[in-house]
N, C-alpha and C positions, 0 to 999 in steps of 0.2 A: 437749640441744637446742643445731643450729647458733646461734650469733650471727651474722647477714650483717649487714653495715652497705654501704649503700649509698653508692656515690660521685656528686656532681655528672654527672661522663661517664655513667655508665651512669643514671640517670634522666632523660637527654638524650635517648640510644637507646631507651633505650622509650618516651619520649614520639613521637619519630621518630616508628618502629616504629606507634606506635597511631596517629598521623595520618596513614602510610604505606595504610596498614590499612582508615583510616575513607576516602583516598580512592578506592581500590581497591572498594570497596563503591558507594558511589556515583556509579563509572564504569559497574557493572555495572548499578545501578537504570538508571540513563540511557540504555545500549543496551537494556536491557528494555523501555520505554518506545518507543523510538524501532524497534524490530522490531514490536512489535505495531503500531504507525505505520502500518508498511511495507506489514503483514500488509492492513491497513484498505484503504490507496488502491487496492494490489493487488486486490483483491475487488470495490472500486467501477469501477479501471479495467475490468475484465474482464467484468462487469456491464454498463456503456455497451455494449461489445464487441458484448457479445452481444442487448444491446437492436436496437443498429442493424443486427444480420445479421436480425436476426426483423422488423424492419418494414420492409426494402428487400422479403426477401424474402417476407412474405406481401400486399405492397403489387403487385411483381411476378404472384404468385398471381394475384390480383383484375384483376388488369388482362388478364389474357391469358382468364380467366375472364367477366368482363363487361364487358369494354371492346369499344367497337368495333371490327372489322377495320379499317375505311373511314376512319377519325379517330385515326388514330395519335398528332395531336396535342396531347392529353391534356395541359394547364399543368401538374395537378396531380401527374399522375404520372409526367411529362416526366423529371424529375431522378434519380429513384429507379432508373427504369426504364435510364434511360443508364449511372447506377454500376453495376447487378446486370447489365449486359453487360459 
């Protein structure tokens, strides 16, 4: 059997070493965390997105379906109808 005896320096370095280590690790939690974030608002922005192309445009639909010819000026559907041209 070796005898290693250990010196002061080198119990320094692997203390380093394992602080080094341990923050390296939870560099990585915290971008793991902060991707899935990402992931989240992404999904929600994209979501609104597509909320508001489906209600201009099925607002558009109805309106050219039951609205009147003669009465274009519809308050409520004045706005919608100006975006989706």
């Amino acid at each position: 059997m070796v005898n290693v005896t250990t010196t002061p320096a080198a119990t320094a370095s692997a203390a380093a070493a394992a602080e080094l280590k341990a923050a390296k690790v939870a560099a990585k939690a915290l971008r793991q965390v902060k991707n899935e974030d990402t992931a989240k608002y992404f999904a929600v922005g994209m979501t609104g997105i597509m909320g508001l192309f489906i209600i201009f445009r099925w607002t558009k639909f109805f309106y050219k379906r039951y609205g009147s010819k003669q009465e274009s000026s519809s308050k409520v559907l004045r706005l919608p109808i100006a975006l989706t041209r």
